[in-house]
N, C-alpha and C positions, 0 to 999 in steps of 0.2 A: 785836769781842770778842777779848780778850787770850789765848794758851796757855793760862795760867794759870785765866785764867775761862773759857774751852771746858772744858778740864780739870777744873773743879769744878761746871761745868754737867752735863757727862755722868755723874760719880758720881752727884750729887743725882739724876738720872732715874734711873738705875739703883739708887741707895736706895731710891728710892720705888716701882720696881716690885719690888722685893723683900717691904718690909714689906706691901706689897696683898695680894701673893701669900702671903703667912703669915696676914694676916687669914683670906684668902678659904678655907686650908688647915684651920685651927684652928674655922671656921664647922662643916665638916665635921669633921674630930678635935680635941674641946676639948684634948684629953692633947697634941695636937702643941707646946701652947702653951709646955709645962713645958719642952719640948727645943728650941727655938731653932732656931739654925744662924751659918754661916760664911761670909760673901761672898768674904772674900782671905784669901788666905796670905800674901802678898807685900806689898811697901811700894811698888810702882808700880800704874798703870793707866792702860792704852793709850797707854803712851810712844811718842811716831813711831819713834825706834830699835828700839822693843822689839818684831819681829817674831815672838816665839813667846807663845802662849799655853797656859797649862799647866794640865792639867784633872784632878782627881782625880772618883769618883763623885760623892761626897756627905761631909758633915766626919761623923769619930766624936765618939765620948766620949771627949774625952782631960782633964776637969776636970770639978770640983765646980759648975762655973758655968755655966751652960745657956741663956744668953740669945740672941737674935738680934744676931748682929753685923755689922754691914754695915762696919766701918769698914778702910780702908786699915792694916796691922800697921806696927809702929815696925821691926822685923827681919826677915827669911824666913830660919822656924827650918829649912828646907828643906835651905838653902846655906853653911849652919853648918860651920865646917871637921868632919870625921866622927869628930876624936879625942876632940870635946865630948861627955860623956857625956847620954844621955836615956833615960828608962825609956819614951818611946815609940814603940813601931817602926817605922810610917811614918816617922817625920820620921831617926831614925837610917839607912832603909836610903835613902831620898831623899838625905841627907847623902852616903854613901857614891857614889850612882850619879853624883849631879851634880857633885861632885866629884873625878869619874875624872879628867877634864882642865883645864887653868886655862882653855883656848878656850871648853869648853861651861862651866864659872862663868861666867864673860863674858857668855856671851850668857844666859846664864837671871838672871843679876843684875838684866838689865831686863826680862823677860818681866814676864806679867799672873800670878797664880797664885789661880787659883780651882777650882770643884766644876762639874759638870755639871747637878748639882742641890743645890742653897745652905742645904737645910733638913734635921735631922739628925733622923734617925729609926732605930728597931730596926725595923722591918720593910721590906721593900721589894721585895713583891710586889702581887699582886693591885689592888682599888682603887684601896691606900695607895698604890703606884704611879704606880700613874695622874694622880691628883690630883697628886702630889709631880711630874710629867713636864707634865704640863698647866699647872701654875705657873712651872713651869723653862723653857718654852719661848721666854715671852718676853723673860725673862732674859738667854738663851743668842743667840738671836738680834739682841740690843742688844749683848750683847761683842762678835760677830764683826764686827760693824758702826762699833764705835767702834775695838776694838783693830786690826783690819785683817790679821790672822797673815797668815805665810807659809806658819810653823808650829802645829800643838796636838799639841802631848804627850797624852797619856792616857795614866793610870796603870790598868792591867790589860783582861783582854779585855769586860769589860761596859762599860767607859766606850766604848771604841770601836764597840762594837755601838749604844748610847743615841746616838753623836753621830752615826753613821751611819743611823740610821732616822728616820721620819719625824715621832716625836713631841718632840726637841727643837729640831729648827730649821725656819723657816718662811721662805722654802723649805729643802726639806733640800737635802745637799750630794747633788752628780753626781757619780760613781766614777766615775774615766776608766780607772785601770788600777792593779794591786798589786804589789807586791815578793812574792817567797817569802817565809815566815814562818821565822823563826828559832826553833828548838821542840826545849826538852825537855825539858818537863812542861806541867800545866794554869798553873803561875806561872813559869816564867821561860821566856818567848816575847815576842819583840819582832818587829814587821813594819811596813812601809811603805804608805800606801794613798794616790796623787794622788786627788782630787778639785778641782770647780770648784762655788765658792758663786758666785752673781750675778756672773759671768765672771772671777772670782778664781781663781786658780791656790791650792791649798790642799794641804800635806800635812800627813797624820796621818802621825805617830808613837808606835806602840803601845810600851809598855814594860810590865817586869812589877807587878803591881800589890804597892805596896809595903808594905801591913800586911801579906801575905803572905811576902813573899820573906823568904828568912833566910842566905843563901849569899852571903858577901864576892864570892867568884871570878864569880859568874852577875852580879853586880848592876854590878861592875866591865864586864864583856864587854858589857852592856846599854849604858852609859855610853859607852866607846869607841864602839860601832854609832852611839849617838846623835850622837855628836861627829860621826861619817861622814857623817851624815844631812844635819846642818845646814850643814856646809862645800860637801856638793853643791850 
């Protein structure tokens, strides 16, 4: 089999366990049907260069069009130079951070960029939770597996909590040791955690979570950290 057809063999698996996993969700919450969700942000998946994978929670409301969309994006509004104006503020304070350095563009140019959990909903506790983590597992566990990171980003302290515990990856990841955390406040904190998936050397990369953040100067200093990271 050719790059190109591995390459659109593993989307197609992974489309499909997606859409199951919305069946199997919306069985449970018919309401979940009207809200959809977000497989990528990004216009790659699982480049062999592309050693980072970049993980937000879950996609918000940022349109009138609420469907499930699994498909690969034509742009990553992410990596947008940061002087393009947008009225939405992940993607603007993203713009900002990933563009502290031309090194770190470079390498997030080919990352994977997706959600921890791919289906968009207002709530996300209790049950609703559950089910939405229970779907997402399989999921999450087919990226690490096809994408192969060195790195995952995770945007604020719940993504790294969800990918470090035991309900999105089978098996979960092994913590061999942390960095201090970088802290000063509940949103602009970034820290370091090695971990080993199936004898893979794995770092997480915390940063701040970005519909939050509002501070040029904090999101910039997050961006430099991360350049540090990745160059180690």
């Amino acid at each position: 089999m050719m790059k190109d057809e591995m390459l659109m063999h593993k989307l197609h698996v992974l489309e499909h366990m997606v859409e199951d996993g919305f069946e199997k969700i919306c069985i449970e919450y018919p309401a979940m049907r009207e809200m959809g969700g977000t497989l990528f942000l990004g216009k790659y998946y699982a480049r062999p260069d592309g050693i980072i994978l970049m993980l937000g929670i879950n996609p918000g409301i940022i349109s009138g069009e609420l469907t499930l969309n699994t498909r690969l994006q034509e742009k990553n509004e992410l990596l947008i130079n940061p002087l393009e104006e947008t009225n939405i503020k992940y993607w603007k304070n993203a713009r900002i951070l990933f563009n502290t350095t031309g090194f770190l563009k470079s390498r997030l140019e080919k990352a994977t960029f997706s959600f921890c959990c791919p289906y968009r909903t207002e709530e996300w506790k209790g049950t609703m939770k559950s089910i939405l983590l229970e779907n997402s597992l399989p999921i999450m566990t087919q990226m690490l597996i096809d994408c192969k990171p060195d790195y995952i980003i995770l945007a604020g302290v719940t993504s790294l909590k969800l990918i470090q515990s035991s309900h999105l990856l089978k098996p979960p990841l092994q913590i061999t040791s942390e960095s201090d955390v970088v802290y000063y406040d509940n949103i602009y904190q970034w820290k370091r955690v090695y971990t080993k998936w199936e004898s893979r050397d794995i770092s997480l990369l915390q940063i701040p979570h970005l519909s939050r953040a509002h501070g040029r100067q904090r999101l910039e200093e997050s961006g430099y950290w991360l350049d540090k990271q990745i160059r180690a």
